[in-house]
C-alpha positions as CSV (number, residue, x, y, z in Angstrom):
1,X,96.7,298.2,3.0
2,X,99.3,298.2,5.8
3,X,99.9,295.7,8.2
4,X,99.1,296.6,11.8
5,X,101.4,295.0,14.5
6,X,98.7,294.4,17.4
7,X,101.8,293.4,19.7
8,X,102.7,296.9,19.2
9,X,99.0,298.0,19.9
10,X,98.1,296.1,22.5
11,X,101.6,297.4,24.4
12,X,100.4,301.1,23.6
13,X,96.8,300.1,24.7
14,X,98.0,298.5,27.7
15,X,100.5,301.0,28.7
16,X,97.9,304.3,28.4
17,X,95.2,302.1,30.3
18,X,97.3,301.5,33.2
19,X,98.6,305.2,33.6
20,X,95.1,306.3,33.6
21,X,93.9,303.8,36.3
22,X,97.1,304.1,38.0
23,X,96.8,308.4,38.1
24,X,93.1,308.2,38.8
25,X,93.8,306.2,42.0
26,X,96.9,308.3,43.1
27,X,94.0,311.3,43.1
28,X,91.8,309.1,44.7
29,X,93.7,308.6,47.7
30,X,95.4,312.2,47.5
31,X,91.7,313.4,48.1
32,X,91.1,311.0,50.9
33,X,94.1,312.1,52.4
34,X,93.5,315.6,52.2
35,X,90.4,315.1,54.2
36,X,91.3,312.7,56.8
37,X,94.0,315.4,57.9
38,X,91.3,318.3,57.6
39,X,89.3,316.2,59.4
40,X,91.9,315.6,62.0
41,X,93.6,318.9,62.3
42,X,90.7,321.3,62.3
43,X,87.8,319.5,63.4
44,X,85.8,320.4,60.5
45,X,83.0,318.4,61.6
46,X,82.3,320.6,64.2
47,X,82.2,323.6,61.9
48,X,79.0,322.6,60.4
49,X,77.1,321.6,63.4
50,X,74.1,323.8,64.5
51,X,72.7,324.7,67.5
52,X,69.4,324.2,68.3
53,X,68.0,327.3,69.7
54,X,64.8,327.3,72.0
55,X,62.6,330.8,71.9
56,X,59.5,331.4,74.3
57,X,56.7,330.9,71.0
58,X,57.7,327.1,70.3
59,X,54.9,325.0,70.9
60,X,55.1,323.0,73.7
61,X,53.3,319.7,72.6
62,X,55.2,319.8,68.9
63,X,52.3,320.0,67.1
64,X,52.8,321.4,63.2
65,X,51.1,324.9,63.2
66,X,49.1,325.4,60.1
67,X,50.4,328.3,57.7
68,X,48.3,331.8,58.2
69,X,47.9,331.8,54.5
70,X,45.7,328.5,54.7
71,X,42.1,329.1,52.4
72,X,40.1,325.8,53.1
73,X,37.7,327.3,49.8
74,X,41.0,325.9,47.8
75,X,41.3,322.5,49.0
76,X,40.8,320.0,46.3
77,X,38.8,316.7,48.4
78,X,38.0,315.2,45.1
79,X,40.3,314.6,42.1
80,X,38.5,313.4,38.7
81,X,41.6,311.3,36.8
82,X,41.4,310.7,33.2
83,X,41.9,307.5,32.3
């Protein structure tokens, strides 16, 4: 059996663990700034904004209407549960 040198390891370990948290945050704050200049620069907030728009029919009081397709012989009052 060989002999491992965990110095050695733990170096190599050590080394490929920092790279990867170290490129993981460099993308991490590549993204962020990416959209804080969007965010600045174009107003890109605004783009997904909608209007409300009023028509004659809306209902005054804001009442919910019911659906025209509504059959009262299909509502369920009572539900047996098995237990």
């Amino acid at each position: 059996m060989t002999g491992v040198d965990w110095g050695q390891a733990l170096q190599v370990g050590g080394f490929g663990f920092l790279l990867v948290v170290l490129v993981l945050a460099s993308l991490a704050v590549c993204m962020w700034l990416i959209g804080w200049l969007f965010n600045k620069s174009t107003g890109i907030k605004t783009l997904f904004t909608r209007e409300k728009k009023t028509s004659p029919e809306d209902n005054q009081d804001n009442e919910p209407q019911e659906e025209p397709e509504y059959n009262p012989q299909y509502k369920i009052d009572n539900i047996e549960r098995y237990e």
